[in-house]
C-alpha positions as CSV (number, residue, x, y, z in Angstrom):
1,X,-37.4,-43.6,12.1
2,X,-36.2,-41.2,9.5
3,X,-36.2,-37.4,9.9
4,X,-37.1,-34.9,8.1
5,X,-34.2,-32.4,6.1
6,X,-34.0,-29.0,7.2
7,X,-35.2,-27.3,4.4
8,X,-38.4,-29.8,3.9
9,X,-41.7,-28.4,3.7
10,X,-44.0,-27.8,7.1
11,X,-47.5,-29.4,6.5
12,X,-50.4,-27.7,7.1
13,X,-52.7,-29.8,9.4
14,X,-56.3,-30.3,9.1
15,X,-57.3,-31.3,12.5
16,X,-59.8,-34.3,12.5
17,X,-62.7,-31.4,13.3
18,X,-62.4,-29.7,10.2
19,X,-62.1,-32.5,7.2
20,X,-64.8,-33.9,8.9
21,X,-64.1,-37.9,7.7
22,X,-65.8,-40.4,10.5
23,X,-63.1,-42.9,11.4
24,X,-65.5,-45.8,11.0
25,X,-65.3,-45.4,7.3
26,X,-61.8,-46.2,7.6
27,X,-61.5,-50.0,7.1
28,X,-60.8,-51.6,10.1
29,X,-57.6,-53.4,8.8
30,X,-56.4,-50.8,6.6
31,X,-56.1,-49.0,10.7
32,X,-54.8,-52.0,11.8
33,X,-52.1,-52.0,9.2
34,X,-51.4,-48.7,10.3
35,X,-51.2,-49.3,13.8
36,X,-48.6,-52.6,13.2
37,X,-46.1,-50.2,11.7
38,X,-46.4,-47.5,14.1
39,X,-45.9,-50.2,16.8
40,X,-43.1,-51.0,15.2
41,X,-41.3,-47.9,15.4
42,X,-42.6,-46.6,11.9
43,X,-44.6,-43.6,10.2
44,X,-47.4,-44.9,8.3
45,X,-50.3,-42.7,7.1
46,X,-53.4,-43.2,4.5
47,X,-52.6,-42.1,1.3
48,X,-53.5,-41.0,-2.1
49,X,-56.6,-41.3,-3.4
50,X,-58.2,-43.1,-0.2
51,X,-58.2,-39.8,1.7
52,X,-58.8,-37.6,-1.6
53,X,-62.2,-40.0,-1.9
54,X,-63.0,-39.8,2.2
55,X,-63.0,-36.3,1.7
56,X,-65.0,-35.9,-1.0
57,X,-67.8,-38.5,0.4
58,X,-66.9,-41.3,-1.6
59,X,-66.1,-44.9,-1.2
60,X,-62.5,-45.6,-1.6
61,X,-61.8,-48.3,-4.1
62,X,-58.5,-49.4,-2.1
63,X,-56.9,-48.0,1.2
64,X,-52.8,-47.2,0.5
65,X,-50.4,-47.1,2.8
66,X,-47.1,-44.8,2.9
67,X,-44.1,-45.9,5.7
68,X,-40.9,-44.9,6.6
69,X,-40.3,-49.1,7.0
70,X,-38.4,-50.1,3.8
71,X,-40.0,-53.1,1.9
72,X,-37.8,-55.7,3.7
73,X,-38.7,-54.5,7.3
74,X,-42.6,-53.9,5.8
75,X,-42.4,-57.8,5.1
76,X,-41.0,-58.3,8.7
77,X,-43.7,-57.0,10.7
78,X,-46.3,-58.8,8.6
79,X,-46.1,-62.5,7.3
80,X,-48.8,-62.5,5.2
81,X,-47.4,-60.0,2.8
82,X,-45.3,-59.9,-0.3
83,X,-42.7,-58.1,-2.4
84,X,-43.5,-56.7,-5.8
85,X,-42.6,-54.0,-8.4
86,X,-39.4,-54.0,-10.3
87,X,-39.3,-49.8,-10.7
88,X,-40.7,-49.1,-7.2
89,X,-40.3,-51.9,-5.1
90,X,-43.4,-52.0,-2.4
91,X,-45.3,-54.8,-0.6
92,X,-49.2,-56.2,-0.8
93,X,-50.0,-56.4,2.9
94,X,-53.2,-59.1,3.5
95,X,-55.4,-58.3,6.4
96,X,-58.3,-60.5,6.6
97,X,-59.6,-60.6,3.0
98,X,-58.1,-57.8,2.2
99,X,-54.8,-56.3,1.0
100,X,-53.5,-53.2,1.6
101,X,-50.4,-51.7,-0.6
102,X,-47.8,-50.6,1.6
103,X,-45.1,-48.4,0.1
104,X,-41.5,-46.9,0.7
105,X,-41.4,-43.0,1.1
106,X,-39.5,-42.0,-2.1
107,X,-36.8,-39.7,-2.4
108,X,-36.7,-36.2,-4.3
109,X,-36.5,-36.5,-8.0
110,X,-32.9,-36.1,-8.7
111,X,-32.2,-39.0,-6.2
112,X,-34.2,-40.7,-8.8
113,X,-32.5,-42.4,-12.3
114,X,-34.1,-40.9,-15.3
115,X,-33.0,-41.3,-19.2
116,X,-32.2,-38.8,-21.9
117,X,-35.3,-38.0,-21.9
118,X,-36.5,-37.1,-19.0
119,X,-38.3,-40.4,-18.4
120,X,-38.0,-42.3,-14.7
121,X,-35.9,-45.7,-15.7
122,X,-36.2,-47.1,-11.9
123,X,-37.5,-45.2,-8.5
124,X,-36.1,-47.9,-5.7
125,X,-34.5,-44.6,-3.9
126,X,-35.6,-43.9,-0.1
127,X,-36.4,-40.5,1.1
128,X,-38.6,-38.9,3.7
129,X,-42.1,-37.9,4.7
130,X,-42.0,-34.6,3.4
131,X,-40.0,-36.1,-0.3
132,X,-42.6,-38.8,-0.8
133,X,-45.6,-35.9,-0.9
134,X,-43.4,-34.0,-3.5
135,X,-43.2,-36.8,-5.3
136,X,-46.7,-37.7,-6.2
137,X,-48.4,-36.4,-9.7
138,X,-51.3,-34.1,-8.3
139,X,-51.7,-32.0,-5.3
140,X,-55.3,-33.8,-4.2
141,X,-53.5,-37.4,-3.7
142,X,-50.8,-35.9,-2.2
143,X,-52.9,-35.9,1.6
144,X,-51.4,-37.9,4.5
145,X,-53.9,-39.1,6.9
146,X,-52.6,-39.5,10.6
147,X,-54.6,-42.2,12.4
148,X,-53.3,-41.5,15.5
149,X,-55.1,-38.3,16.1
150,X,-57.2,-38.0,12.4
151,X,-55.6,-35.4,11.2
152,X,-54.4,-34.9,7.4
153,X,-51.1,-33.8,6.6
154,X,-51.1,-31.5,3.3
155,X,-47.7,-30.6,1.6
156,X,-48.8,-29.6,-1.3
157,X,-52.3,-27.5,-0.9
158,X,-54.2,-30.4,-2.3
159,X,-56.8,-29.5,0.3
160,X,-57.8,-26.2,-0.9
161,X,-57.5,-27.4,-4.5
162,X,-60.4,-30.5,-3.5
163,X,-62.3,-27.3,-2.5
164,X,-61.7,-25.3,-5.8
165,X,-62.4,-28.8,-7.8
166,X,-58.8,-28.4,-9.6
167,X,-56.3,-31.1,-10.9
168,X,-52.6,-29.6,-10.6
169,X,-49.4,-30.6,-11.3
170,X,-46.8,-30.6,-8.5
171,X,-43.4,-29.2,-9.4
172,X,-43.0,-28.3,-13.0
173,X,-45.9,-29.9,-15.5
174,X,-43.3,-30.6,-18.2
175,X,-40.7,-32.3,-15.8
176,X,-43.4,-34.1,-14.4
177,X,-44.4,-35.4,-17.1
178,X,-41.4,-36.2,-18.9
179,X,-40.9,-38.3,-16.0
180,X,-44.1,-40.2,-16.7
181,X,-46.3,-39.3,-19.9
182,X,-49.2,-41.9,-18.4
183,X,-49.3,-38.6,-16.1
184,X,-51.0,-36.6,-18.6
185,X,-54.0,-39.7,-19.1
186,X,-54.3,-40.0,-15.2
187,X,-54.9,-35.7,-15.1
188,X,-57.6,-36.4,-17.5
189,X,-59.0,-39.4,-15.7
190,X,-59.1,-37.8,-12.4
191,X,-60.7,-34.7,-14.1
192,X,-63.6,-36.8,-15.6
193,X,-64.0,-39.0,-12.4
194,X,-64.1,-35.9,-10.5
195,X,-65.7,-33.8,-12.1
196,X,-62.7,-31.3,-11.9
197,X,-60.7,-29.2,-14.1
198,X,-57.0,-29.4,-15.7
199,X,-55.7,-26.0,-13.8
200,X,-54.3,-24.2,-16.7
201,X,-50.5,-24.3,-16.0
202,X,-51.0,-28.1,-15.9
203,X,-52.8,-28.8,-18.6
204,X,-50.4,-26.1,-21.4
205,X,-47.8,-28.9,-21.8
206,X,-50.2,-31.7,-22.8
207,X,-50.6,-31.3,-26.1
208,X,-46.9,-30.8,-26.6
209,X,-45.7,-33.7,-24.7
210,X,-48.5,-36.0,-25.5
211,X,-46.3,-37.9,-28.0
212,X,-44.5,-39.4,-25.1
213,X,-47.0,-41.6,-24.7
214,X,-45.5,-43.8,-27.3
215,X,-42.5,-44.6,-25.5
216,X,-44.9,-46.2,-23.0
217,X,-45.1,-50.4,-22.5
218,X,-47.7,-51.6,-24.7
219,X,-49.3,-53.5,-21.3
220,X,-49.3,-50.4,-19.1
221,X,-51.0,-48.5,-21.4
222,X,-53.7,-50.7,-22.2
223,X,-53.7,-51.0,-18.3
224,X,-54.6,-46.9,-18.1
225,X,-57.3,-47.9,-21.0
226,X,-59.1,-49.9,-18.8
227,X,-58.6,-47.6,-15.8
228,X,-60.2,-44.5,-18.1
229,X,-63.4,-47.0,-19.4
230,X,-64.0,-49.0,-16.5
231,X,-63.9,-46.6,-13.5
232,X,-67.8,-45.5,-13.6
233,X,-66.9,-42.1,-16.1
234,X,-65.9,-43.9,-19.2
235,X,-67.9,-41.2,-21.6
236,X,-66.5,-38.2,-19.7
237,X,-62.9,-40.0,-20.5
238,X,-63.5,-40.1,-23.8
239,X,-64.5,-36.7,-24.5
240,X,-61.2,-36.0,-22.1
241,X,-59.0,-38.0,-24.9
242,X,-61.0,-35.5,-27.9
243,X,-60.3,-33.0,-25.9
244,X,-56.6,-33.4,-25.8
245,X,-55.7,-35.3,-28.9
246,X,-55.0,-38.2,-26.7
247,X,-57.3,-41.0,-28.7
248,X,-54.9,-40.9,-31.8
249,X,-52.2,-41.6,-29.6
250,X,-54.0,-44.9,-27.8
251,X,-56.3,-46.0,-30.6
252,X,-55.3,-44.6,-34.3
253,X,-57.1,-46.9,-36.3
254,X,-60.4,-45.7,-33.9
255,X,-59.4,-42.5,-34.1
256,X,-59.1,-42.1,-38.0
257,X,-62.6,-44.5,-38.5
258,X,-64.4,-42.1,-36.4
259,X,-63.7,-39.2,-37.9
260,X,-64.9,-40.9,-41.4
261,X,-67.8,-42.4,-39.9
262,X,-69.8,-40.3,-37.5
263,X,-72.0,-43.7,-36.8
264,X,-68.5,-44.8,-35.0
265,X,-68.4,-41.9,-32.8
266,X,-72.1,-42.4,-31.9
267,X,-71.5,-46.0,-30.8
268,X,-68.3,-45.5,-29.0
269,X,-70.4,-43.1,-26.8
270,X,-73.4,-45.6,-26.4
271,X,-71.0,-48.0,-25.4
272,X,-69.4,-45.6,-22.7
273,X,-72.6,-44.5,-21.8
274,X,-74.1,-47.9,-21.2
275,X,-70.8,-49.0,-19.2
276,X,-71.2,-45.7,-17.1
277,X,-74.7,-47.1,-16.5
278,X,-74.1,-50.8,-16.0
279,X,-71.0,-49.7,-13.2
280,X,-73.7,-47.3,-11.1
281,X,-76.0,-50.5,-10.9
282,X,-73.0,-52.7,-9.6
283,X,-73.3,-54.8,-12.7
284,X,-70.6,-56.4,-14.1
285,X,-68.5,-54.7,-17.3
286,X,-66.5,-57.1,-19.5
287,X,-63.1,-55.7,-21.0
288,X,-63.6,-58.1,-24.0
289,X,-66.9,-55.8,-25.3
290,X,-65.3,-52.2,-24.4
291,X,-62.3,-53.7,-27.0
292,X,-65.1,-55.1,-29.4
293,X,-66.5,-51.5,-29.2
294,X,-63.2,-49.5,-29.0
295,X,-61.9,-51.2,-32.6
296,X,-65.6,-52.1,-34.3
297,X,-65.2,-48.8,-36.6
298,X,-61.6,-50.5,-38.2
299,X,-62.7,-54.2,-38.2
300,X,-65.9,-52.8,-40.0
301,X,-63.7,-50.6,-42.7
302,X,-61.5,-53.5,-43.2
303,X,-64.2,-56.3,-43.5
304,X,-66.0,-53.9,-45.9
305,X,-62.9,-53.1,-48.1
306,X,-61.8,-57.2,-48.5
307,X,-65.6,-57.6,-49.9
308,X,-65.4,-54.6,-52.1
309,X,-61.9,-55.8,-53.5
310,X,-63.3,-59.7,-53.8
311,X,-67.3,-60.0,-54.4
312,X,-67.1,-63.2,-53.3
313,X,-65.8,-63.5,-49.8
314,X,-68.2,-63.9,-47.3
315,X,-68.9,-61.6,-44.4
316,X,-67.6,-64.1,-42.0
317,X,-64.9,-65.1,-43.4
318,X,-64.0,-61.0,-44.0
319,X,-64.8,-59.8,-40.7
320,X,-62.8,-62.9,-39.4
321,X,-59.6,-61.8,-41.1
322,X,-60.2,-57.8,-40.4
323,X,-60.4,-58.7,-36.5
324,X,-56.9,-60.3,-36.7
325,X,-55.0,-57.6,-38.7
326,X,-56.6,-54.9,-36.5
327,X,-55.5,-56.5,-33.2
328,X,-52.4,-57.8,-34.5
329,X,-51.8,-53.9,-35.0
330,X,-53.3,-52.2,-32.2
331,X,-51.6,-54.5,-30.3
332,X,-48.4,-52.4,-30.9
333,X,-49.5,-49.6,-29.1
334,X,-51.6,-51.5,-26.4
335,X,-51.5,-54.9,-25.9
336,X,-54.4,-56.7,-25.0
337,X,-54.7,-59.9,-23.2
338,X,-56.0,-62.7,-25.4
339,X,-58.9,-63.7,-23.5
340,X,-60.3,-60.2,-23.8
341,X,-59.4,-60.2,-27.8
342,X,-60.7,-63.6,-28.3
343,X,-64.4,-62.4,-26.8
344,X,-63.9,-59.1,-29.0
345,X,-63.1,-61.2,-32.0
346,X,-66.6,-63.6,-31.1
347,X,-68.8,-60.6,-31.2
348,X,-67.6,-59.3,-34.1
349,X,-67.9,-62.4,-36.2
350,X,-71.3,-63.4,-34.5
351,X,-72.6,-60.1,-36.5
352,X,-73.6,-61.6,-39.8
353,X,-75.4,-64.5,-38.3
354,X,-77.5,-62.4,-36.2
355,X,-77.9,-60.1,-39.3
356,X,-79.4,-62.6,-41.8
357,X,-82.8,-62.1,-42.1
358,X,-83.6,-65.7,-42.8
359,X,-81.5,-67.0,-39.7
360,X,-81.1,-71.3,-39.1
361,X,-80.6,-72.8,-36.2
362,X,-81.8,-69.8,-33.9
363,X,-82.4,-72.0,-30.5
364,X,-78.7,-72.9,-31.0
365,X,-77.8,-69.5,-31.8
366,X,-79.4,-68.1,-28.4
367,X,-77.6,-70.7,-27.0
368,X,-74.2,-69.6,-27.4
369,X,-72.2,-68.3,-25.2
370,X,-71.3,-65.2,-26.5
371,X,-74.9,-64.7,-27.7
372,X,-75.8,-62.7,-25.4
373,X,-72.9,-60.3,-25.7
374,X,-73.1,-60.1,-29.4
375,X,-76.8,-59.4,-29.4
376,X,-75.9,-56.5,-27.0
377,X,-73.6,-55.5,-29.8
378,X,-75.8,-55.3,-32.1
379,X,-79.0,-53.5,-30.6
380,X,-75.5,-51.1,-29.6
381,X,-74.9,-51.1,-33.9
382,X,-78.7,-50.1,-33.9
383,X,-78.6,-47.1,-31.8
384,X,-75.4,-45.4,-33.4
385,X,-77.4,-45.5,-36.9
386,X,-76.3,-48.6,-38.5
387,X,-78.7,-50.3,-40.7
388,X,-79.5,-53.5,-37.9
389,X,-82.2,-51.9,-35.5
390,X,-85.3,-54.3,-37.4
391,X,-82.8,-57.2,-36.4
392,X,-81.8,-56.4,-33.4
393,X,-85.9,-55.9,-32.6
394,X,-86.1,-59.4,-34.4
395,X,-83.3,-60.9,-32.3
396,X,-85.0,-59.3,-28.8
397,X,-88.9,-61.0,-29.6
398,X,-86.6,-64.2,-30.3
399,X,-85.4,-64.4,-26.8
400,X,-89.3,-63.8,-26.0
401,X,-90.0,-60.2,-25.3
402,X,-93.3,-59.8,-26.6
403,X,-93.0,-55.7,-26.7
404,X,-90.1,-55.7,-29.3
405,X,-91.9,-58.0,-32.2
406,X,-90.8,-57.0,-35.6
407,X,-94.1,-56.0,-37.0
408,X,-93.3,-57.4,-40.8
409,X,-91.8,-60.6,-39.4
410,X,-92.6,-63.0,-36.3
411,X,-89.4,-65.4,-35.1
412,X,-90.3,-69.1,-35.8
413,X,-91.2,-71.4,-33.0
414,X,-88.1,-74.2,-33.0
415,X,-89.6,-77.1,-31.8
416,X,-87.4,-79.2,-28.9
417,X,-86.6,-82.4,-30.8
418,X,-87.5,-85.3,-28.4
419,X,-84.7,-87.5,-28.0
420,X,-84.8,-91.2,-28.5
421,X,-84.1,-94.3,-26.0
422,X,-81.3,-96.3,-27.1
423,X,-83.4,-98.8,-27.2
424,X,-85.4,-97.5,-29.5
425,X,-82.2,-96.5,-31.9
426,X,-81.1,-99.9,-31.4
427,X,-84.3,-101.7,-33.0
428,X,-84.5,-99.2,-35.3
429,X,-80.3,-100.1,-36.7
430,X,-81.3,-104.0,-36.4
């Protein structure tokens, strides 16, 4: 077991009366994860935002786990588990149907490789207890929980900033993040998941060092996208980005068409809004329509610019090309797996079929598999002013929703063609 240095910070300890977190919340093998390593002459606490959530009243999304073990020995002790991470090596621990990350304590920051600018280039370095809390990006998921005797270790004063509803750098906000600009997104996620504020000395350096966030991997970034639209406060997120400049930097084509178009701004928030909504009822949220919404406003100012420059392009064909070029560039400051662009690139082109006021083949239409998503789309084109609400209304008495007839027009009744015996085909050929 390793000790603590000399000069390391003493905790303050919140006995298991005060925080006031039943154990039985605690997943059963998240304890008995901690309990293996303990056995096996190990700390191990709860960390992160598991105990931040606890402590708040919420329901953790994933139970982490911090050990003196290094990855090697944390792979030892449990079979079922494997190695992963190329800057900070940890392990996935599975327990029953569940797995549990398990990670190194990490040594102080200059331990720790960084490049000329500041940035962390690899983390693999060791360190203590008392290191590893110095080490994390906020002061509320920098709380150890003790399962031995419940108590929560706090290096940091996290526990009095969950009180005052603050997010706050520890160490220096600019070294901080230097070390990692995805830092500054995270402050503004936690802040709208929250509820909390930026405290001021952490939030001065964002706008300055928001530029950063270029340097960034095209994958992790879109990663943090999904994490800021897909964790239940996606609206809140989005006014966080306005607030701080931060959509430019993520989304500038977005960024640029919603300050032309205030109709883009309005549906970016219907879309938030409805994912916000849609999450609270434990319904499912596909990444592919939060992209379709996300880059609608350039695919729309692109498809509209190809027909102005050539009258006789269709809008297919148009929005069809303006869905690649926009990709193919966003795709340089986020990238975006293909399966979520390819849905994204459906609903877009599905638009000018559902918009034709004369439409053919609308059984087969329905039928489609991205119909459904696409419709969606455009009752969302509807609300945020564009000129489609009598067809979304058209498309809804379609499906057979008697309350949203369009009052000029009625949807034809397709008739099921009957199919014929091949014995009938056959006599009919001869």
């Amino acid at each position: 077991m390793q000790l603590s240095p000399p000069d390391a910070p003493a905790p303050d300890v919140v006995p298991a009366s005060e925080h006031g977190i039943p154990r039985e919340r605690i997943h059963r093998n998240a304890r008995q994860v901690l309990e293996r390593l303990v056995e096996g002459g190990f700390e191990a606490y709860l960390v992160g935002g598991c105990v931040r959530d606890l402590l708040l009243g919420r329901v953790p999304k994933d139970f982490d786990v911090a050990t003196s073990a290094r990855p090697e020995e944390v792979r030892d002790l449990f079979p079922r588990s494997r190695l992963i991470g190329r800057r900070f090596r940890l392990a996935h621990v599975r327990a029953g149907r569940d797995v549990y990350e398990v990670a190194t304590f990490r040594a102080s920051h200059d331990a720790a490789a960084t490049g000329p600018d500041g940035m962390l280039l690899h983390d693999n370095v060791y360190g203590t207890r008392e290191e590893d809390a110095l080490r994390r990006d906020f002061t509320v998921n920098a709380l150890y929980y003790d399962d031995r005797d419940g108590s929560i270790l706090d290096f940091t004063g996290g526990f009095p900033d969950l009180d005052a509803g603050v997010i706050r750098s520890i160490g220096d906000p600019g070294v901080r993040y230097r070390e990692d600009p995805v830092r500054i997104l995270r402050a503004v996620r936690f802040a709208a998941k929250l509820g909390f504020r930026i405290e001021p000395s952490s939030e001065a350096p964002i706008h300055e060092l928001a530029p950063l966030l270029e340097g960034v991997p095209a994958a992790r970034l879109f990663e943090e996208i999904l994490k800021l639209f897909q964790g239940g406060h996606a609206l809140e997120s989005l006014r966080g980005l306005d607030r701080y400049d931060l959509l430019p930097l993520l989304c500038p084509a977005t960024a640029v068409s919603a300050d032309r178009d205030p109709s883009v701004r309005t549906l970016l928030e219907r879309a938030f809004e409805n994912t916000d909504r849609r999450l609270a009822g434990d319904r499912p949220v596909s990444p592919g329509f939060l992209v379709a919404a996300l880059l609608w406003g350039p695919v729309r100012e692109r498809a509209d610019a190809a027909q102005t420059e050539d009258g006789v392009r269709s809008r297919g064909v148009a929005l069809a090309e303006a869905a690649d070029e926009t990709i193919a560039i966003q795709a340089k400051r986020t990238s975006m797996p293909r399966r979520f662009t390819a849905m994204a690139r459906d609903i877009w082109t599905m638009q000018p079929r559902l918009e034709n006021r004369r439409p053919r083949r609308v059984a087969a239409t329905i039928a489609h598999p991205r119909f459904r998503a696409a419709y969606d789309f455009l009752c969302l084109r509807g609300e945020a002013g564009e000129p489609v609400a009598e067809r979304a209304a058209w498309w809804t008495a379609a499906q057979g929703d008697p309350g949203e007839k369009d009052p000029d027009e009625s949807p034809p009744q397709v008739p099921r063609r009957r199919r014929r015996r091949r014995s009938q085909r056959r006599g009919r050929a001869a």
